[in-house]
N, C-alpha and C positions, 0 to 999 in steps of 0.2 A: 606508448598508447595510453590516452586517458579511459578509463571505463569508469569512472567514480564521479561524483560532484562532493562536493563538504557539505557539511552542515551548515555552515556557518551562509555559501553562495547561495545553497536551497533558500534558507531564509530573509535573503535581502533578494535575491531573484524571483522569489512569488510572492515577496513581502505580506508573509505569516508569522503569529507567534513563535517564539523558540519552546515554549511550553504545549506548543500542537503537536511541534515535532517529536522532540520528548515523547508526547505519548501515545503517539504511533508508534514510535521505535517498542515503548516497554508495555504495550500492547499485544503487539506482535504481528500487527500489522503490515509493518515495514520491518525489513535488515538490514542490520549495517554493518560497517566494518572501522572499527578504529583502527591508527598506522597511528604511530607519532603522536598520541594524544592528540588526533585528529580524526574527527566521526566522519565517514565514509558513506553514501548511497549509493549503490550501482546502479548504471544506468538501466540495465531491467528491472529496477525495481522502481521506476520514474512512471512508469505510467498509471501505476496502482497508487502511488504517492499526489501524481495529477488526480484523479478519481477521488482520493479521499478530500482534497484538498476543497474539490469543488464541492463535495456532498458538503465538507463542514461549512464552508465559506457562504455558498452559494445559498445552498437550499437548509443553513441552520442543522445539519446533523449535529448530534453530539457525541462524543465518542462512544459510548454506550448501545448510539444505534447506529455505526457504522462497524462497530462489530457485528452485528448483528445482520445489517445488511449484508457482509462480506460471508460472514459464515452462510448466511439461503443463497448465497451468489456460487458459492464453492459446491452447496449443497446440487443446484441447479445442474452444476456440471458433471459432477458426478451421476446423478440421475440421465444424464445426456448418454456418458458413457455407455452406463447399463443397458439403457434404452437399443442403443448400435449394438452391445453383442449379440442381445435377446434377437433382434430384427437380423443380424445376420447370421446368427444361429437356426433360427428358424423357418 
């Protein structure tokens, strides 16, 4: 069972820089996994990789604010959470 794509298929598959991926990955954006001196994505981590890919591509993010994006987006959900105890808490 495959759960991974490479890096290498990422990159000719969405045909993106190798240097965007790069740095997702040492952003922290994305994880991977290397096997064999081979860079690894799992496949749940494919849709957050789809999202960044459009904010940079698309709408010109730069990596800088797609951090930033991603941290009010995490932020957002957390605040969700809290929101559901309080309310069933009380």
């Amino acid at each position: 069972m495959k759960d991974r794509i490479s890096k290498e298929d990422i990159v000719r598959l969405y045909n993106i820089e190798i240097t965007f991926f790069d740095d997702l990955e040492s952003s922290g954006l994305i994880e991977t996994e290397v096997i064999d001196n081979t860079t690894y994505l799992h496949y749940d981590q494919l849709s957050a990789f789809e999202r960044f890919t459009n904010w940079h591509y698309d709408l010109d993010v730069n990596m800088a604010g797609l951090e930033i994006i991603h941290r009010l987006l995490q932020q957002i959900e957390e605040l969700k959470g809290v929101r559901l105890e309080v309310k069933d808490n009380g």
